[in-house]
N, C-alpha and C positions, 0 to 999 in steps of 0.2 A: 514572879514567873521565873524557870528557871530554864536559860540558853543554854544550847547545847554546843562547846568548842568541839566534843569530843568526833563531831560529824566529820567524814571525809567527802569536803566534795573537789570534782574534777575540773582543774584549771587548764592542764594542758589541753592545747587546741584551741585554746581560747585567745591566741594571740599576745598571751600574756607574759610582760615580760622577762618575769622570774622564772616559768617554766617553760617556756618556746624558745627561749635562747640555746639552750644547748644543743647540739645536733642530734647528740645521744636521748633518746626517750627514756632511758633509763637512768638518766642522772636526777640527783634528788636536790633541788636549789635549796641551800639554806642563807641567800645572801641578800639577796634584793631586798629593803627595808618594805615591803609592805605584806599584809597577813593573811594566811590559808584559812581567813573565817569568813564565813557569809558575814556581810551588816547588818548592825539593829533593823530588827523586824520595822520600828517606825522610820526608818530611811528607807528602806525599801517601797512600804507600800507608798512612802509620798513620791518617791519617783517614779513609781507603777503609777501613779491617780495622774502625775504630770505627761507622762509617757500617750497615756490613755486620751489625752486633749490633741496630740498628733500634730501640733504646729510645733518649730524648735525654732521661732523666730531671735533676735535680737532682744538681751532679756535687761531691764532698770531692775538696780538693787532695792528692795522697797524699806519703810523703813520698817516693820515685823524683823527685819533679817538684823538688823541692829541693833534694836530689844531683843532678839535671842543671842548675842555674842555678848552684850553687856550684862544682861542678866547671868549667864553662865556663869561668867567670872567674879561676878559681886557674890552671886550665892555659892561657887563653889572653891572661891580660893579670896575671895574678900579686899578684892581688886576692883576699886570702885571708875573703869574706863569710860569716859563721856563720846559717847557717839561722835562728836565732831575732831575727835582725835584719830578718828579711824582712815583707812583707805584700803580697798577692797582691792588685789590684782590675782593672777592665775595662780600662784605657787610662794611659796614662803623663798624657794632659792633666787626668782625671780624680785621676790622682793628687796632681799639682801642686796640684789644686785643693780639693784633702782638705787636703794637707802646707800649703798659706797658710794653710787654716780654723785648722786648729791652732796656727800658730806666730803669729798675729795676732788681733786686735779690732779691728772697722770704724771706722775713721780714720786707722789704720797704714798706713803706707807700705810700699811694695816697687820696689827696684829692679833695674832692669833695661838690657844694655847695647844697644842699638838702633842699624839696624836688626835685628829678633828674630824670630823664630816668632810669627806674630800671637796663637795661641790666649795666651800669655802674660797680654795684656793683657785679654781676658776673662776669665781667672781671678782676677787682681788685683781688676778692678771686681766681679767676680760672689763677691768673699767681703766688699765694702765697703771696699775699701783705697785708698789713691794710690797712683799710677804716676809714680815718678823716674827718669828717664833718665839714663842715662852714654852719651853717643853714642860708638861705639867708632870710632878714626880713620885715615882711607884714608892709605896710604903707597905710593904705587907703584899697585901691581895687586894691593895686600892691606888686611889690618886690623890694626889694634892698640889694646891695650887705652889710653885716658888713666887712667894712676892718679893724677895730679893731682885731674885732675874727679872720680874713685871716691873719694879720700883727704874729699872737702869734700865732697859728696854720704852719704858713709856714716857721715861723723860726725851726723848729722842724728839725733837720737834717736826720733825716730819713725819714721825707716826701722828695719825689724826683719827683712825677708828680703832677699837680693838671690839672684834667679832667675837662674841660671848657662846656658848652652846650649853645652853638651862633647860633640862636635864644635857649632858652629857653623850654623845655620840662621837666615837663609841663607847669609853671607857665607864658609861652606866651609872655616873656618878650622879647625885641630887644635889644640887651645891646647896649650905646652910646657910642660914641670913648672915653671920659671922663672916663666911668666906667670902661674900656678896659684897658686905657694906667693906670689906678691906678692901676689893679688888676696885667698888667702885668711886672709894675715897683717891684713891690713888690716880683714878683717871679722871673726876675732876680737876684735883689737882695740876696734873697736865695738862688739861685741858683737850682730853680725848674724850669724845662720843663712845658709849658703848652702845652695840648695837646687838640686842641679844634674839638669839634665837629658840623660840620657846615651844617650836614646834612639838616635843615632845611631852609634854609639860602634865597631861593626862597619864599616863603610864608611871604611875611611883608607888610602889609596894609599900606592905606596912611597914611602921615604922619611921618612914621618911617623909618630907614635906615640901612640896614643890614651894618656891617660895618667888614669886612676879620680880624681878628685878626693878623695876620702874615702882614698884609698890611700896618698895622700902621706906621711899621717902620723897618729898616734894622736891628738893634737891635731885634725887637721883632721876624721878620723872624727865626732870628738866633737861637734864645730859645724857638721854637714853633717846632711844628708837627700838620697839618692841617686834618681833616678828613672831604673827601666831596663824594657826590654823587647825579644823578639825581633821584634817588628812589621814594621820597617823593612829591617832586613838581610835576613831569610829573606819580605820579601812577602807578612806574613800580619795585615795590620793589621784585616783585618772579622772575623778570630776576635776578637779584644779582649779582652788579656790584657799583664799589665804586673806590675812588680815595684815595691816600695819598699822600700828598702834606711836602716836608722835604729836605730843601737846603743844610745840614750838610750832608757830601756827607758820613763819616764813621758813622753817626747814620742810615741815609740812607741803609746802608749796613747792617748793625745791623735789620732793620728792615725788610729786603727784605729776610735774615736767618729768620726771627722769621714766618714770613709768610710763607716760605719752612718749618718751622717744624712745623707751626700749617697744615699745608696740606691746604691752602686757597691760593694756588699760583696761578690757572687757575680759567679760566672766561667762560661764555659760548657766542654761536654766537651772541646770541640775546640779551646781553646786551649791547656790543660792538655796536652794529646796534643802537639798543632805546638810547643809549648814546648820537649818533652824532646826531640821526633824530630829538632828544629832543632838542639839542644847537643850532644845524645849522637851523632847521624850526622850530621849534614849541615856537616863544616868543608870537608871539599872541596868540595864546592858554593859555599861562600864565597868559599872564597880565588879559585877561578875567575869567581864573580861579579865581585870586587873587581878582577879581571884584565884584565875585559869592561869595565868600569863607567871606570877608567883610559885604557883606550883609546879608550870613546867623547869622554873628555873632551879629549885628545892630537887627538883628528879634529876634535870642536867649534874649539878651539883654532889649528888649523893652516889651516882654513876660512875664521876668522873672519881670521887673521893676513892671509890671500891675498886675500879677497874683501869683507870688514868689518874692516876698520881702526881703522876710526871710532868703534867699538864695543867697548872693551879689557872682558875679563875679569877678572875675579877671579881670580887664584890659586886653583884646588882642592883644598883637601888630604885632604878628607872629604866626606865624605854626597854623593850625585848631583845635586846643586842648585847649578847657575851661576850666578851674578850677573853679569849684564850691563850693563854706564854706556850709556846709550841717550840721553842730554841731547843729544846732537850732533843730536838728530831737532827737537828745541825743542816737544818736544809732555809731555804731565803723562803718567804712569805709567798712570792709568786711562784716559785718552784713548785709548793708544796701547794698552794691552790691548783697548778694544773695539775699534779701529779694525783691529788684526791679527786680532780675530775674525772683524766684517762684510768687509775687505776682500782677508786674506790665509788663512783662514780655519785662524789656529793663534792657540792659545789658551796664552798666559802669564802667570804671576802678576805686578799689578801691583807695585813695588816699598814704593809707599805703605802696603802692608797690611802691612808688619814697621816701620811708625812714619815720619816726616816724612823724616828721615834716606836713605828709599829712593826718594825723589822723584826721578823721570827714569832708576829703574831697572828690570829687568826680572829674576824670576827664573824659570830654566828646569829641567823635569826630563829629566836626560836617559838615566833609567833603563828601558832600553828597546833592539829590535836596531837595529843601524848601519842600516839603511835608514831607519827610522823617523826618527832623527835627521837624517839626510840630508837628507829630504824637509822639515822643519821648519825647518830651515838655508835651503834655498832657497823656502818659502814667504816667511822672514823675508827673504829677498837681494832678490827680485824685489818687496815692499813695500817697500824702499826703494828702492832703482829708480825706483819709482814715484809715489813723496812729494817 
């Protein structure tokens, strides 16, 4: 079958938070991580056949929902997860922020490798902890880990977690097993928990290969805690529904307390539904997504090559999220995010907001049809033009 990205349909007015925020109805969001595609046709109709039953009572995870998250992973990335390693809460951010409760006491450190996922750094500060940075370092038109800086950083005894982000947001990176087993030899050694976050873990172009951190190895199983969800790949991040994945059966427990007292212990009907309808049906929607999602990036790319220069990329390897070097404009990240609101009227995440490190950059989504990106391409041409 073949899905159509190329469709435009209408978000604003929908309450939604990528396109209703602005006041301007003419501004074009390209920031908010979630995507301008309708969902797999089989998420849909199964939330239409739940919808159509018209009670939204109080809903048990059954176990169907658990055979469909471990079989996904066994057959599509060969990560063999046992059901009773699971726990089911609203959000992967939410999760994170259960799994630091647990793995720390407010004065504990956590590090992290920056620029990152902003919510990162709220959940650090909002369980009482410090935030260590390992800035990860530009080579070209990519990133790479310093395990120098991790090696002296992670020996620190009061770091106790370091917060992983497999794939990369935003710097678009797929980390390799290589990169993996280094960074996680190093925090056994110290005796730091990694805790990675794998929410993007679907989105990796050809060439690259998502690779489970916890999979590596029975070892690394052991001193991990995995955060996963279908949110981001299948488009259904307002159900809010997530996975934590944690074979240490009293951390385990520690976590499943931390999630009863942040209040994120129940899920609603329809994410439980879009979970299974996402693993069980909907791979070829993906792979075709991941196909679309590619190409838009190859047209970003080949755009910027001809008519922004100036403005080199990131290397993409994952997740729909560009990083753009935008310093040539000589203006601060937030500046130049408002000033492309008021004067070009496209909206992109300032680079500042994934830590100091993102200073002078820009990040874009470009999950969405080729038009859309077009038009957001030359809203951003004709601003410079014009500065």
């Amino acid at each position: 079958m073949k899905y159509d990205f190329d469709q435009m349909i209408l978000r604003r007015g929908t309450d939604s938070y990528k396109w209703d925020s602005a006041g301007n109805s003419d501004v074009l969001p390209m920031w908010v991580a979630d995507m301008d595609f309708r969902t797999a046709p089989a998420i849909v109709d199964a939330l239409r056949q739940r919808v159509e039953h018209g009670i939204f009572g109080y809903t048990r995870v059954p176990d169907s929902y658990y055979e469909a998250v471990t079989s996904w992973f066994m057959r599509r990335h060969g990560w063999a997860i046992d059901r009773g390693w699971m726990l089911y809460t609203s959000g992967v951010v939410p999760a994170i922020s259960a799994v630091i409760k647990a793995l720390t006491r407010p004065g504990d450190k956590v590090l992290v490798q920056t620029p990152v996922y902003n919510c990162f750094f709220s959940s650090i500060r909002n369980n009482g902890c410090g935030i260590v940075s390992s800035p990860l370092m530009p080579v070209g038109n990519t990133y790479v880990m310093d395990y120098d800086d991790l090696e002296r950083k992670l020996s620190d005894p009061q770091v106790k977690v370091m917060l992983l982000c497999n794939p990369h947001n935003p710097v678009g990176r797929v980390w390799k097993r290589e990169e993996l087993v280094c960074l996680g030899d190093m925090c056994i050694r110290h005796g730091v928990t990694v805790v990675s976050d794998e929410i993007h873990c679907e989105l990796v172009f050809p060439g690259y290969r998502y690779m489970p951190f916890a999979s590596i190895s029975e070892e690394f199983l052991q001193h991990s805690v995995t955060c996963l969800s279908p949110s981001k790949a299948f488009n259904i991040a307002g159900l809010q529904i997530a996975n934590i994945v944690c074979i240490d059966a009293v951390l385990r427990a520690k976590i499943d307390r931390a999630i009863n007292d942040n209040e994120v212990c129940d899920v609603n009907p329809f994410g439980v539904i879009a979970t299974q309808a996402a693993y069980n049906e909907s791979e070829e929607w993906l792979d075709q997504l991941i196909g679309y999602l590619h190409a838009n990036y190859i047209y970003m790319q080949d755009f910027c090559r001809k008519y922004l220069p100036q403005f080199p990329l990131a290397i993409l390897e994952g997740t729909y999220l560009v990083w753009m070097d935008c310093r040539t404009l000589g203006l601060s990240s937030e500046e130049l995010e408002r000033r492309l609101v008021a004067e070009a009227g496209l909206w992109l995440n300032a680079g500042t907001m994934y830590g100091v490190e993102g200073e002078g950059f820009m990040r874009w989504n470009i999950a969405c049809p080729r038009t859309t990106l077009a038009e957001g391409l030359k809203r951003f041409l004709d601003f410079c033009r014009k500065s």
